[in-house]
Residue frames as qw, qx, qy, qz and C-alpha x, y, z in Angstrom:
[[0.619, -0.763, 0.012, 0.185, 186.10, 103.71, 114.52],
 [0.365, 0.667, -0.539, 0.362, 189.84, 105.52, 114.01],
 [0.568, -0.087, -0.614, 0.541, 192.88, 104.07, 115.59],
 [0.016, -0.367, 0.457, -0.810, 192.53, 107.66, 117.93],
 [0.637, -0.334, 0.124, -0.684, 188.96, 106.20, 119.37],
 [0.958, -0.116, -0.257, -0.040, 189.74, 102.45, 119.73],
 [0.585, 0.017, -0.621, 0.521, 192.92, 103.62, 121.83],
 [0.371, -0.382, 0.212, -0.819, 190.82, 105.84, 123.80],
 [0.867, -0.159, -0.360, -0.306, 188.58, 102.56, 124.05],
 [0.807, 0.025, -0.554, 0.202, 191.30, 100.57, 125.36],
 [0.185, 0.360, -0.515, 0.756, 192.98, 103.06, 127.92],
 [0.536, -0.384, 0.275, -0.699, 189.51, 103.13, 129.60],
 [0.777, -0.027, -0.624, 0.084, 189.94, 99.35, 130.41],
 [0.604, -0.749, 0.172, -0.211, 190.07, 99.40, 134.30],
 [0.424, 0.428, -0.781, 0.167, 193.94, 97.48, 134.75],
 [0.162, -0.210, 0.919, -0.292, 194.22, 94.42, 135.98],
 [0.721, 0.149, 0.250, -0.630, 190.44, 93.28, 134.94],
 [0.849, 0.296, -0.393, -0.191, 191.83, 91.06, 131.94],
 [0.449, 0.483, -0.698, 0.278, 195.21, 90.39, 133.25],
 [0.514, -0.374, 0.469, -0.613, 193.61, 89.54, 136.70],
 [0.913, -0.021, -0.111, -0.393, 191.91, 86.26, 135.07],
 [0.577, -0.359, 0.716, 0.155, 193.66, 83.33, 135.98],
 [0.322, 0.527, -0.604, -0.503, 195.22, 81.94, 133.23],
 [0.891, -0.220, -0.009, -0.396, 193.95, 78.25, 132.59],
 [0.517, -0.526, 0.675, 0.028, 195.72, 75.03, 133.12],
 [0.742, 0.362, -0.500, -0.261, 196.89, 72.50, 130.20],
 [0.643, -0.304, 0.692, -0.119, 197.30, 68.88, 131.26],
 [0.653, 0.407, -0.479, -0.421, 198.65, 66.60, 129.17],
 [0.894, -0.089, 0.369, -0.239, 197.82, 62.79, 130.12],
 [0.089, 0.550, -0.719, -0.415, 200.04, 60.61, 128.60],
 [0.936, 0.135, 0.028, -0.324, 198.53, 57.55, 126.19],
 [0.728, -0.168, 0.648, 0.147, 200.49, 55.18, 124.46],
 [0.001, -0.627, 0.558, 0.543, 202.84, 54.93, 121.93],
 [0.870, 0.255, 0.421, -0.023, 201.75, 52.56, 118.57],
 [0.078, -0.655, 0.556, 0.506, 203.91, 51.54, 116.61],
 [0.784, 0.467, 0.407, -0.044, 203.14, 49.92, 112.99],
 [0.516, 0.235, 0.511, 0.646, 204.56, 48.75, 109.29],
 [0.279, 0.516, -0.001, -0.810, 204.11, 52.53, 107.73],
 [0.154, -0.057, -0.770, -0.617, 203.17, 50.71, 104.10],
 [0.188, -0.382, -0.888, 0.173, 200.65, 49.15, 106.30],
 [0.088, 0.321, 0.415, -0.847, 199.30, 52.38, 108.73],
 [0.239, -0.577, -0.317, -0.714, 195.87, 53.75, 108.84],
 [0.392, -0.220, -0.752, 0.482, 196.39, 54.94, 112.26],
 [0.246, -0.674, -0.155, -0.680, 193.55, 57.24, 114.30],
 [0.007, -0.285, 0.534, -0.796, 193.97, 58.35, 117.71],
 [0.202, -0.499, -0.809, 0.238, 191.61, 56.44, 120.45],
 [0.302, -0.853, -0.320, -0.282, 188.20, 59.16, 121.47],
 [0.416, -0.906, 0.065, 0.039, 189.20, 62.01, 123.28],
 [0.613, -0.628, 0.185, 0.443, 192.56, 62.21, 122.44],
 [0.386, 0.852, -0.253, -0.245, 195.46, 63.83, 120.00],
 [0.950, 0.052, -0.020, 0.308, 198.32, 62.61, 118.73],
 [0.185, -0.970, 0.103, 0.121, 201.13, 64.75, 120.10],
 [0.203, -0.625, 0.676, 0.334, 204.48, 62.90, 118.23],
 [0.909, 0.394, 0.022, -0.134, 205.21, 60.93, 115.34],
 [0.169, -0.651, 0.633, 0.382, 208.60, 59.14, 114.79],
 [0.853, 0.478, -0.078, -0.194, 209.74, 57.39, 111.44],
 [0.534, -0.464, 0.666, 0.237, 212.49, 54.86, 110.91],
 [0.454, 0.002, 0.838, 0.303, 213.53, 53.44, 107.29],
 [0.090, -0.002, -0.533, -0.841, 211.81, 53.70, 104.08],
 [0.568, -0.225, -0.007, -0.792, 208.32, 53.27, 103.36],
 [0.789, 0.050, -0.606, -0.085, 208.53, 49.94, 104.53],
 [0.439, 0.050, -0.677, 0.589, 209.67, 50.83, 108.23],
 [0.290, -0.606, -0.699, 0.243, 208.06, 51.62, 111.32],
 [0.316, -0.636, -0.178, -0.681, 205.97, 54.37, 112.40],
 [0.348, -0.322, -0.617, 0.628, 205.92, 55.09, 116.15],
 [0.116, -0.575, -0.479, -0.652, 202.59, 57.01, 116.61],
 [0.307, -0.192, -0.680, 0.637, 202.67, 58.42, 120.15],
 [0.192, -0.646, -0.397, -0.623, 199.13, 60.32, 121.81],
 [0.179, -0.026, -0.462, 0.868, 197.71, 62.07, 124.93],
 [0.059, -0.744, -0.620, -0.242, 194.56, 63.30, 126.18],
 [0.231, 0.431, 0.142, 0.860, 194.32, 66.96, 126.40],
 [0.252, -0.825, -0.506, -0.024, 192.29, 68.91, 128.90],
 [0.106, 0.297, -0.091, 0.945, 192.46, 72.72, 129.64],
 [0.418, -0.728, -0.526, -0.138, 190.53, 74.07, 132.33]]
């Protein structure tokens, strides 16, 4: 296909068909914030959820503040 036939393609797109869709919705649930010795950490996010910040204090020997959320789009 040349670029001239794939913008022919596109122009014949009726407007407003894509741009019509409702865009979805992102919700972000907040979880809860662990916080642990980093020498120590092997930390994994509870099912069903992300981990959406991370703060560090001190050397490897200070805390870890591991902070998550569940996610849903719809």
């Amino acid at each position: 296909m040349t670029a001239a036939t794939a913008l022919t393609a596109l122009t014949m797109i009726p407007p407003g068909s894509a741009a019509a869709a409702a865009a979805p919705s992102v919700q972000v649930r907040q979880g809860y914030t662990a916080t642990v010795r980093e020498s120590d950490s092997y930390f994994w996010c509870p099912e069903d959820e992300v981990m959406i910040g991370r703060a560090h204090s001190g050397d490897e020997n200070g805390r870890t503040a591991y902070q998550y959320a569940r996610v849903t789009v719809g």
